[in-house]
C-alpha positions in Angstrom: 0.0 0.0 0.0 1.0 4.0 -1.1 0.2 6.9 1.1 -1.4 8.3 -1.9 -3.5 5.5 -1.4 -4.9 6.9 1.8 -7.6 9.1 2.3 -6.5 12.5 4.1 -9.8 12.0 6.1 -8.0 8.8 8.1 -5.2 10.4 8.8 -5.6 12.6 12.3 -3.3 15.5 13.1 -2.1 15.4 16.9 -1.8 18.5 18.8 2.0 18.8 18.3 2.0 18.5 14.9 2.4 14.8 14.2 0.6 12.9 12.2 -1.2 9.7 13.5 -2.9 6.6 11.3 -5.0 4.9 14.0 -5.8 1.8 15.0 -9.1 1.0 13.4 -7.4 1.7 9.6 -4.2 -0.2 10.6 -6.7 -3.3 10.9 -8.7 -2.7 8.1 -5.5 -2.4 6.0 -4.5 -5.8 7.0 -7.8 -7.1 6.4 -7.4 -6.3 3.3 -3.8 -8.0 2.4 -5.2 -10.9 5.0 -8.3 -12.0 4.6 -7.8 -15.0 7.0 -5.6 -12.8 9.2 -5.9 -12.5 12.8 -4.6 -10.4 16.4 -3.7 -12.6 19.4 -3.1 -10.6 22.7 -2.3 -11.9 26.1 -1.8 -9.3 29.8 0.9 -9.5 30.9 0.6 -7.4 33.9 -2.6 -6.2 35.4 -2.8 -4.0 38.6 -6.5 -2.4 39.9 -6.8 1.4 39.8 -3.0 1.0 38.9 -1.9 -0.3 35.1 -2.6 -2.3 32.7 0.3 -4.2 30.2 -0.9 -6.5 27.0 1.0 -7.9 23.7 -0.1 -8.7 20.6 0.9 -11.0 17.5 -0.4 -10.8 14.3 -0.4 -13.1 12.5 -1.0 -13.5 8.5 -3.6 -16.2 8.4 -6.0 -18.8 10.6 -3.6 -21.5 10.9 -2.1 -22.0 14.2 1.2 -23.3 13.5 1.9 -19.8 11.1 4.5 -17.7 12.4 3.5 -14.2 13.4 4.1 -11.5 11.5 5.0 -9.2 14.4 4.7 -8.5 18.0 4.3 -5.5 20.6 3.9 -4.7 24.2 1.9 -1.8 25.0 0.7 -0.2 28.2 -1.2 2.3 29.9 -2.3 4.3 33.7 -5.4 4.1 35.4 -6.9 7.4 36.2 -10.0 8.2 37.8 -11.1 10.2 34.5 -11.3 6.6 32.2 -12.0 3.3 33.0 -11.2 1.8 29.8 -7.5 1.7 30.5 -7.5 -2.2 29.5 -9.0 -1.7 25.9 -6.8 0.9 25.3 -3.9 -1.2 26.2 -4.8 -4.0 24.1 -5.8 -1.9 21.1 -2.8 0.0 21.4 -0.5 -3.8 21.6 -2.3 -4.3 18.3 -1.7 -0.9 17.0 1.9 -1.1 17.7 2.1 -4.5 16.3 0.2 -4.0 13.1 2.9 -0.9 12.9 6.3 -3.3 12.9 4.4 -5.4 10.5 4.7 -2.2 8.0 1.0 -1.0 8.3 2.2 2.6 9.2 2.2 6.3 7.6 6.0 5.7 6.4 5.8 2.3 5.4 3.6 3.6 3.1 5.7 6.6 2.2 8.6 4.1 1.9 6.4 2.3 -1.0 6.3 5.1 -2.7 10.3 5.2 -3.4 11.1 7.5 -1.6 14.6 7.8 0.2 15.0 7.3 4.1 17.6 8.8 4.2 16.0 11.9 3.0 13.5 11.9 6.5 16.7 12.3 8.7 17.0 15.4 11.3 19.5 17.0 13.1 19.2 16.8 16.9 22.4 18.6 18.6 24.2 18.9 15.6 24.0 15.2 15.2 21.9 12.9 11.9 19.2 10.9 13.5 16.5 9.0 11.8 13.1 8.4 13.8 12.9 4.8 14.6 9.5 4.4 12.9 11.5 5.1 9.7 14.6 2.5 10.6 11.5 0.2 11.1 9.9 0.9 7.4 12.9 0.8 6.0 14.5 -2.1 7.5 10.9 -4.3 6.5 11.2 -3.1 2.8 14.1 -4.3 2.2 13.9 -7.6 4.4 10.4 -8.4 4.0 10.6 -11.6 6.2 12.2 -10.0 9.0 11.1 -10.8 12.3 11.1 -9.0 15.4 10.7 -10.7 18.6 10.4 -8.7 22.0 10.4 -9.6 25.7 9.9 -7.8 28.6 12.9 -9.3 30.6 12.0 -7.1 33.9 9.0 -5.0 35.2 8.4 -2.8 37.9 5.9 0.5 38.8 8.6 2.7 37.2 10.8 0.4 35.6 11.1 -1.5 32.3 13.9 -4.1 30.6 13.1 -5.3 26.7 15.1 -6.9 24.8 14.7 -7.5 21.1 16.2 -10.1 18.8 16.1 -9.7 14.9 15.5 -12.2 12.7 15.2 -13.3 9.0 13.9 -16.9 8.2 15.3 -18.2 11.5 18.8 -16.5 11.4 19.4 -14.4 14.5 20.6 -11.1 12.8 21.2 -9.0 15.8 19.9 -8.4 19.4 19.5 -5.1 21.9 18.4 -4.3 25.1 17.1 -0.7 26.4 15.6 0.0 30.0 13.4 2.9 30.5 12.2 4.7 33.9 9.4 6.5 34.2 8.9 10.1 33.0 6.6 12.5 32.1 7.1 14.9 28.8 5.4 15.6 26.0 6.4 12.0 23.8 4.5 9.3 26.2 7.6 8.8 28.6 5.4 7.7 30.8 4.3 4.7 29.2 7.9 3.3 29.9 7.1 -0.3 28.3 6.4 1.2 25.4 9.2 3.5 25.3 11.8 0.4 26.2 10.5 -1.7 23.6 10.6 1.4 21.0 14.8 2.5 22.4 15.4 -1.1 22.1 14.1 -2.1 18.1 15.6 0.9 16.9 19.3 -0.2 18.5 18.8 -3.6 16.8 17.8 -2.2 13.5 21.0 0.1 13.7 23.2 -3.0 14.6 22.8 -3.7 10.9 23.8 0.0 9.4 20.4 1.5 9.5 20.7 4.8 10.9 23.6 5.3 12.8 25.9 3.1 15.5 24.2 2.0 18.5 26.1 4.4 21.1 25.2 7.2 19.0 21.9 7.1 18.4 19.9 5.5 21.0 19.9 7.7 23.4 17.8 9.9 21.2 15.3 6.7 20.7 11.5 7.9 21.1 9.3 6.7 23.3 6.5 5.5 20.8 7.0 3.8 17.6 2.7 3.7 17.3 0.0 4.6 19.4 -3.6 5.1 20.1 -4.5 9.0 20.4 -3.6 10.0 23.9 -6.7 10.2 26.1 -7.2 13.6 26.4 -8.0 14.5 30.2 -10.6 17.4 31.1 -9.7 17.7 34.9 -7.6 20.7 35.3 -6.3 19.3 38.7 -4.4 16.3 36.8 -3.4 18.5 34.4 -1.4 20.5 36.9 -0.3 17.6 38.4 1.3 16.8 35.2 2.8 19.5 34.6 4.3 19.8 38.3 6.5 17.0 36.9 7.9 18.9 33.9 8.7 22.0 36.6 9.9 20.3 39.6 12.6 22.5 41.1 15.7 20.1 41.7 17.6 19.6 44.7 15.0 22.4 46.3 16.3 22.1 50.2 12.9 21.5 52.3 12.4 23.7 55.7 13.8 22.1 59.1 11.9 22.5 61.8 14.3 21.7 65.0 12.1 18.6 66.0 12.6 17.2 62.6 15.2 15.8 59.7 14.6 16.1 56.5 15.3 13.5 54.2 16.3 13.7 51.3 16.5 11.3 47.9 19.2 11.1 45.0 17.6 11.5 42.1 17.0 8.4 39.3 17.0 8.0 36.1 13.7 10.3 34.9 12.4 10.6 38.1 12.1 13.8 39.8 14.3 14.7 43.4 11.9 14.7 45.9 12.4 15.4 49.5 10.0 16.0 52.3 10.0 16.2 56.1 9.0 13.5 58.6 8.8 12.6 62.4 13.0 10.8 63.1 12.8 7.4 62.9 9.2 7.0 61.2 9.5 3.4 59.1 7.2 3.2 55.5 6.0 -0.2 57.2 5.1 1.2 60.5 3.7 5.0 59.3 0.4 5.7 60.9 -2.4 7.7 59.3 -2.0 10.6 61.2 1.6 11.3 59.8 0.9 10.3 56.5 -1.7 13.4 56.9 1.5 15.3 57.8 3.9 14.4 54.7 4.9 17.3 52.8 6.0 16.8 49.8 8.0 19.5 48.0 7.7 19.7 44.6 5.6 21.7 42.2 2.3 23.2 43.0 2.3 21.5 46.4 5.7 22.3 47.6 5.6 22.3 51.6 1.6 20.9 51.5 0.4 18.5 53.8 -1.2 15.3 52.1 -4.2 15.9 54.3 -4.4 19.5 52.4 -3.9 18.1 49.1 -6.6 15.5 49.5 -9.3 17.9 51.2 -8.0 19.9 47.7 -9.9 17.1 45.8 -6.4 16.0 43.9 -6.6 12.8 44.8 -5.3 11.5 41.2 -2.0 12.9 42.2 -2.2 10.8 45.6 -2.8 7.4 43.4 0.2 8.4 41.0 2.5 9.1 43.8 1.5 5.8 45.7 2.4 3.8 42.4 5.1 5.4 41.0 7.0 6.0 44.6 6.2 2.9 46.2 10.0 1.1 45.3 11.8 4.3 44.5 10.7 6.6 47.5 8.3 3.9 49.8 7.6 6.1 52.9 6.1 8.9 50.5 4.4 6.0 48.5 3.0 4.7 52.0 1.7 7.9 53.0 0.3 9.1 49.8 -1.4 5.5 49.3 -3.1 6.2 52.6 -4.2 9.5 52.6 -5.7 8.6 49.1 -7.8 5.5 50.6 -9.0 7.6 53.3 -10.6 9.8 51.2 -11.4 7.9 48.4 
């Protein structure tokens, strides 16, 4: 299939400028080439009122001894805006898989003739090409090629993929890429995604698409494919969102004599965050009362009790805190998983 092939009216234009081909069209595509094809999906991690994780095969026909055509994880948050953050997750695993099986906006380009080389950019004075591209390009010329993915480690922050290449059973090349939570403007925080995404575009490069490894993963974007973003109406989570983007770092917190403040190294993506508590107090053994007293201090509730920020009605930013915290900063992860049941 040519882009020219493709109506404008099923292409949608994000907010930032980037064009999108969505899931619905990606299928019907396939449909078309496939007649017998079919989508198998599997979860792979499912947490209540937390996240959900799926991947999907597709495969080109109805037998089940065929060989899929391609796989991909994908996940997604909980919040208390949506409850459909399952079905997104699996349609997006499909999406993303459909995508690596060349059912995406510059496959189609690609089909077309045109040059791959011609969509590189320059990003700090270096040549990068999106991996999206080093995927179209790397199916058109190996059409048999093979992409397997696992998800070698998982945790409320954290993901591990690793990705082998292959071309009728031959082992071409193999890459890893971990990715922490973090939230921008690309999907950072669906870090499954992203680590699947940094870790097929360093295998593709193993085999001189693009450039060497070292130099061009580290610019690898978070999402090959997606479904649209769900667009959130609640003006509280979109502050809290944005407190992540303007967290002050390495912000000392106020020390009352008859506490100690304690304070955090910061990891990977994740902000510094420090806050005050009683001496001694132990995540395990943190009664309700001082998780009422934790003050975070960080964005628009630097120096804010959690009892103040709950009474505030942001109780979405309680539940990301308590999930996203809970193995990188536990006693604030206790406290805001408390405070948010309390009032929930």
């Amino acid at each position: 299939m040519k882009r020219k092939d493709i109506s404008s009216s099923r292409i949608m234009v994000m907010e930032d400028g980037r064009e999108f081909y969505p899931a619905k069209y990606r299928m019907d595509d396939f449909k078309k080439e496939h007649p017998t094809g079919r989508f198998s999906t599997e979860a792979i991690e499912f947490k209540a009122n937390s996240m959900a994780v799926f991947k999907a095969y597709v495969y080109p026909d109805s037998d089940p001894d065929s060989r899929p055509l391609s796989e991909a994880y994908c996940m997604r948050w909980y919040d208390m805006n949506t409850v459909n953050f399952v079905e997104t997750a699996e349609t997006g695993a499909i999406s993303r898989a459909l995508a690596n099986a060349g059912y995406n906006l510059c496959s189609y380009e690609l089909n077309e003739g045109i040059d791959p080389l011609s969509r590189m950019i320059d990003l700090d004075g270096n040549p990068y090409l999106n991996v999206m591209w080093r995927l179209a390009w790397i199916r058109r010329d190996i059409p048999s090629i093979y992409i397997k993915k696992e998800l070698l480690s998982l945790s409320n922050n954290t993901a591990l993929v690793k990705v082998e290449l292959f071309d009728n059973g031959k082992l071409l090349a193999t890459a890893h890429a971990s990715k922490t939570y973090c939230h921008n403007e690309n999907g950072g925080e669906y870090f499954v995604d992203w680590a699947e995404t940094a870790a097929t575009g360093r295998a593709i490069s193993q085999l001189g698409y693009d450039l060497p490894v070292d130099s061009s993963s580290i610019y690898d974007e978070p999402i090959i494919s997606d479904a649209p973003k769900f667009v959130n109406t609640n003006p509280d989570l979109e502050q809290f969102m944005e407190a992540y983007d303007n967290t002050p770092q390495n912000l000392p917190a106020e020390k009352p004599e008859e506490k100690e403040t304690f304070d955090f190294e910061q990891k990977s993506d994740v902000q510094v965050i420090s806050f005050e508590i009683n001496e001694g107090t132990d995540p395990n053994e943190l009664s309700l009362d001082n998780a009422f007293h934790l003050k975070p201090n960080f964005g628009k509730y630097a120096n804010q009790e959690l009892r103040d920020i709950a009474e505030a009605g942001d109780l979405n930013w309680l539940l990301k805190m308590s999930t996203l915290m809970k193995e990188t900063y536990p006693l604030l992860a206790s406290g805001a998983d408390m405070v948010y049941r309390y009032y929930k």
